[in-house]
VOGU-3710 file (C-alpha; in Angstrom, 3 decimals, decimal comma):
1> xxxxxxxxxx> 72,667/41,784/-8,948  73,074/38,651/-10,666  71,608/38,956/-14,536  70,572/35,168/-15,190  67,597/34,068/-15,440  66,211/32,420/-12,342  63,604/30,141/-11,276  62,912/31,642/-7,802  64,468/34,643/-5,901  64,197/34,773/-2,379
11> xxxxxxxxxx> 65,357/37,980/0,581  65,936/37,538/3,785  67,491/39,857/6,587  69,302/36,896/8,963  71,161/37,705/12,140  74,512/36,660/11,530  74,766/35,265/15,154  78,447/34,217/15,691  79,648/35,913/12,192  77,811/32,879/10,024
21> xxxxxxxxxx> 74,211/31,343/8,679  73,853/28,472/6,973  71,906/26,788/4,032  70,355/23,069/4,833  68,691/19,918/3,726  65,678/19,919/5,893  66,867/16,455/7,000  70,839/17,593/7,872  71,940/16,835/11,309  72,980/20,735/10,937
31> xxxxxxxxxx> 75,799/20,929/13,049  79,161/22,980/11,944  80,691/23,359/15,252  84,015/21,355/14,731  83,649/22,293/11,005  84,733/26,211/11,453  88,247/25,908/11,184  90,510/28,597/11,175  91,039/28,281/7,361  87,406/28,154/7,258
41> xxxxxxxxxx> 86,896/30,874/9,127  89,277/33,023/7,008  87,520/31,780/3,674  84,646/32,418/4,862  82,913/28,680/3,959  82,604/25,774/6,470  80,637/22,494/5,013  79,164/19,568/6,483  77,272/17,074/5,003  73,735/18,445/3,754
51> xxxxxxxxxx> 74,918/21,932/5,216  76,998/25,110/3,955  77,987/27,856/6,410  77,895/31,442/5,073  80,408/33,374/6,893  79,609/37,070/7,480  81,715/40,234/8,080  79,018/41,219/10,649  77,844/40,066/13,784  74,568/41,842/12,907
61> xxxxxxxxxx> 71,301/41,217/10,818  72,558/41,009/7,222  71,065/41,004/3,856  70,798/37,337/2,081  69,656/36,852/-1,232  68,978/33,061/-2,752  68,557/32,433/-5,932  67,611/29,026/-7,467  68,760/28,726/-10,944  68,052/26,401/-14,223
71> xxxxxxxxxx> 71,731/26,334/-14,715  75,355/27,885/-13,260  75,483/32,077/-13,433  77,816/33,819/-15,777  81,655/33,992/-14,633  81,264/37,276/-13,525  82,777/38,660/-10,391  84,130/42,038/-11,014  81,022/43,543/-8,296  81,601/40,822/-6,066
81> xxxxxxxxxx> 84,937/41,071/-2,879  85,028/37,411/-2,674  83,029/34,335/-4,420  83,269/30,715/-3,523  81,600/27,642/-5,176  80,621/24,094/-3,558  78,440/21,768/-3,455  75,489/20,500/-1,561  72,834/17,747/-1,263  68,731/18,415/-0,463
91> xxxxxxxxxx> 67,277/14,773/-0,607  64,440/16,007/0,876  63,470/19,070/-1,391  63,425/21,509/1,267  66,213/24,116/1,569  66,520/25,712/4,920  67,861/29,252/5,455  68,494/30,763/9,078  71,261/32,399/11,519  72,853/29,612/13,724
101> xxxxxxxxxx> 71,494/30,628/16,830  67,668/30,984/15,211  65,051/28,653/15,848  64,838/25,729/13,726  60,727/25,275/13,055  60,812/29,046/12,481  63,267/29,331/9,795  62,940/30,415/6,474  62,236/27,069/3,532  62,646/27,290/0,116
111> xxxxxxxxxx> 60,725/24,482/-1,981  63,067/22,429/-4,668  63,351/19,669/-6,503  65,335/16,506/-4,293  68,710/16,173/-5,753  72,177/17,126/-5,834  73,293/21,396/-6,244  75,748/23,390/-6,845  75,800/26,361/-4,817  77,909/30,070/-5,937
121> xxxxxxxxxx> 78,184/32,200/-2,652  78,929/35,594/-3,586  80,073/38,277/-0,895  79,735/41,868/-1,546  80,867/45,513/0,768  83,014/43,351/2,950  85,242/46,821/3,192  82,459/49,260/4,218  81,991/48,194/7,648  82,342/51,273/10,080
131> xxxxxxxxxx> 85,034/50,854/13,117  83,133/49,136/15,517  81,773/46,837/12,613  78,441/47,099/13,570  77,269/49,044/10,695  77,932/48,144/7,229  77,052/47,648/3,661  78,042/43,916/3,424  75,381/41,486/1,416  75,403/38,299/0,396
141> xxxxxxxxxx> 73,965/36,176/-2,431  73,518/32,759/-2,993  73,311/31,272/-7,070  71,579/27,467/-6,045  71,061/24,984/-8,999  71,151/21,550/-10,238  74,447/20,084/-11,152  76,901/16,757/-9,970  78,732/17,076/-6,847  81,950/19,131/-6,973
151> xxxxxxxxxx> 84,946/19,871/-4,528  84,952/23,332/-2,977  86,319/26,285/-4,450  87,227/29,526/-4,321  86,308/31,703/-7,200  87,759/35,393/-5,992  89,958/35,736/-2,657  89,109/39,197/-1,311  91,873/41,163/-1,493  92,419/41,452/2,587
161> xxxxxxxxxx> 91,991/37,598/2,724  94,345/36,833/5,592  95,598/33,481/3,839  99,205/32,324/2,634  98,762/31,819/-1,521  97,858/27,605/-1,741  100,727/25,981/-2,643  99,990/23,135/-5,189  103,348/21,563/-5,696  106,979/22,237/-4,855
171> xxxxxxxxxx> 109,985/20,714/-7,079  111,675/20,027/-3,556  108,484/17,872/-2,157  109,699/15,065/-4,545  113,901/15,495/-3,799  113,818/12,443/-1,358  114,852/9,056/-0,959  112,676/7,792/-3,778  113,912/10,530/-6,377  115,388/8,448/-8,542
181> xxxxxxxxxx> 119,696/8,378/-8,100  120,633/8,207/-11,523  118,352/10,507/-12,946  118,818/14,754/-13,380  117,425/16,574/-10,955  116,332/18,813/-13,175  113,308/15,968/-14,243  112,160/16,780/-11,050  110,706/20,546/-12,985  108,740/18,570/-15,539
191> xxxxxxxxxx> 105,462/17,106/-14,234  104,371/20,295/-12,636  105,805/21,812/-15,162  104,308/20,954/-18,423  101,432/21,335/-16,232  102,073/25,116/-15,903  102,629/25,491/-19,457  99,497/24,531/-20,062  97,697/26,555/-17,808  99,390/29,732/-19,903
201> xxxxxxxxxx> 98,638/27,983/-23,227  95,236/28,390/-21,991  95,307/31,716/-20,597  94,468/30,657/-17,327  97,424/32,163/-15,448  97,669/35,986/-13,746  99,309/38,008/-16,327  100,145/40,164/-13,293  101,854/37,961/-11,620  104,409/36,796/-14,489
211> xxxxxxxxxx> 105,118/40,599/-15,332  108,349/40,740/-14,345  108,911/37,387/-16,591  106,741/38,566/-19,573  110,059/37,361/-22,002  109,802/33,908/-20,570  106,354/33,851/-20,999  106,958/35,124/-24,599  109,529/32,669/-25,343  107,738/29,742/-24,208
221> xxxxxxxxxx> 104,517/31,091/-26,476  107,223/30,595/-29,147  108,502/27,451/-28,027  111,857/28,890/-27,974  111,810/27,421/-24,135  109,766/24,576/-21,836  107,555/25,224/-19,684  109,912/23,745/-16,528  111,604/26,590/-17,100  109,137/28,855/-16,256
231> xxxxxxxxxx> 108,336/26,593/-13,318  112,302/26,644/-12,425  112,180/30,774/-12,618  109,946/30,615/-9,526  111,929/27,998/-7,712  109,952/25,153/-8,436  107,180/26,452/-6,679  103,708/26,188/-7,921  100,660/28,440/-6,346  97,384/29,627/-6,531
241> xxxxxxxxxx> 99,064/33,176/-6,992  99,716/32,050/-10,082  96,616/31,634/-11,807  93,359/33,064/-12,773  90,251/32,260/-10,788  88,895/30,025/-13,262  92,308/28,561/-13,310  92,596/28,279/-9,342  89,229/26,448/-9,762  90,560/23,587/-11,897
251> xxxxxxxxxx> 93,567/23,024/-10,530  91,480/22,706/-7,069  89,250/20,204/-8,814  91,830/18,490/-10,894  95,880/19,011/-9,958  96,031/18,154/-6,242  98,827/16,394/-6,135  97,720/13,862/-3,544  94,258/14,131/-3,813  93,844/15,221/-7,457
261> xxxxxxxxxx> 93,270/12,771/-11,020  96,203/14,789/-13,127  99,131/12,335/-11,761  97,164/9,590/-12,122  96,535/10,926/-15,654  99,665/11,533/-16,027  100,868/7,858/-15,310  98,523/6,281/-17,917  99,262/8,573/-20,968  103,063/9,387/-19,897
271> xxxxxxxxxx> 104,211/6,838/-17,928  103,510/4,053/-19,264  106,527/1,350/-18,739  108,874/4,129/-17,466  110,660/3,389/-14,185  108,268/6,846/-12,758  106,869/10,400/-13,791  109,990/11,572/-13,280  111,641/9,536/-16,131  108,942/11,400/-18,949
281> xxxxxxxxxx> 111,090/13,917/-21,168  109,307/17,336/-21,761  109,115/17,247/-25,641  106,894/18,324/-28,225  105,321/15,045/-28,207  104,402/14,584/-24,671  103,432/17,641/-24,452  100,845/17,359/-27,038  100,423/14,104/-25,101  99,547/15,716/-21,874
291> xxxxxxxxxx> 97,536/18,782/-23,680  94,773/16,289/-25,592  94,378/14,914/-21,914  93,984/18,206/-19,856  91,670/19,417/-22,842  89,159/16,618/-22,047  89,474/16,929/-18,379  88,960/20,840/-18,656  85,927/20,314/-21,095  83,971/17,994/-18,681
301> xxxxx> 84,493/20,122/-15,903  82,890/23,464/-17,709  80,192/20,739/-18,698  79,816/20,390/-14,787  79,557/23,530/-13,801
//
């Protein structure tokens, strides 16, 4: 059970019809058929405008709990298999709750106030299911409350989650034509890479994962090292293995590097008149540089959520 305060709490027992229900602005057009990708389908979240589909572990009638909140729920999701975060629009002020195959006028409304929401889905006994899955201990909450859109997340990966780690950058994306001819190769470590070191600076890394590199982690700590370095130990390969959940959230929000605003942040503090991004040294100074910048990203995003 969640332990923040709420402003209304709401049960329902919804037939998972097709392994999914969904959450919708009374006004939503509803429809999530092209939207359950296999990806999707694995994480267990499919979104369409106005509408979030719950995927379920059963094809049966499971237990759904909503909860509309003043504010975001505590970071906790030790109780929890898997926990994903997006966001989702109710201009009319009337939140709609049902199975996909369930009959519109009859389903379940919840009352709020019009505006934008952040919604928490939270996924619990995905394991207990007997072997013909039809019985099971599986539940699912939903933490609902006000807050600025946001890009989908996920929070916790279950630890059966049938998906290849998310890859965020590779050094050898960026070894092309347009590299640069006359510059190291190595420069090609440093973007991502200061990037990195300040995820650990932060402590938003998975100390499991850099076990067997604990020294380099150590050294960098000390500054007896860069960060590209560490980035270089793993073959210039950053991914969401790597990091925390809170830190997998951020760099969803804020790395991407097509999509994201950390190269384009990157170009107006580092950049600046140099030929590219690749042409910024990894010093003491830029680094600073590029930690004052992360900071304030990182800071407004908690704000958000």
């Amino acid at each position: 059970m969640l332990q923040e305060k709420y402003m209304t709490e709401h049960h329902y027992n919804i037939f998972a019809d097709y392994h999914q229900f969904y959450l919708q602005d009374e006004k939503a057009d509803g429809d999530l058929s092209d939207c359950w990708t296999h990806e999707a389908t694995e994480q267990m979240l499919a979104l369409a405008p106005g509408t979030i589909g719950v995927g379920t572990v059963r094809n049966m009638t499971v237990p759904v709990t909503v909860r509309v909140l003043d504010a975001a729920p505590a970071d906790d999701y030790d109780q929890w298999d898997q926990v994903n975060e997006c966001s989702l629009d109710i201009p009319s002020g009337s939140l709609v709750i049902a199975g996909c195959t369930d009959y519109f006028p009859d389903a379940a409304r919840i009352p709020v106030v019009p505006g934008s929401y952040r919604a928490r889905l939270f996924y619990g006994g995905l394991e207990t299911l007997n072997d013909d899955g039809l019985e099971g201990g599986d539940h699912y909450e939903i933490a609902l409350w006000p807050a600025p859109p946001l890009k989908a997340s996920i929070l916790k990966s279950r630890p059966t989650l049938p998906l290849n780690p998310i890859v965020y950058d590779k050094a050898r994306y960026h070894i092309n034509e347009s590299f640069p001819k006359r510059l190291s190769t190595d420069q090609v470590l440093v973007p991502t890479g200061m990037y990195l070191g300040w995820i650990i600076d932060h402590n938003l890394h998975n100390p499991a994962f850099f076990e067997e590199c604990k020294e380099l982690i150590d050294k960098f700590t000390r500054r007896e090292i860069q960060a590209s370095n560490i980035y270089e130990y793993f073959d210039g390969c950053f991914d969401s293995e790597m990091l925390s959940p809170e830190g997998n959230a951020f760099t969803q929000f804020y790395f991407g590097v097509e999509s994201g605003e950390y190269l384009k942040d990157y170009e107006v503090h580092l950049v600046a008149d140099r030929p590219s991004l690749f042409h910024v040294r990894e010093n003491a100074k830029n680094y600073a540089i590029l930690t004052t910048f992360i900071d304030q990203r990182y800071q407004d995003w908690v704000s958000q959520k």
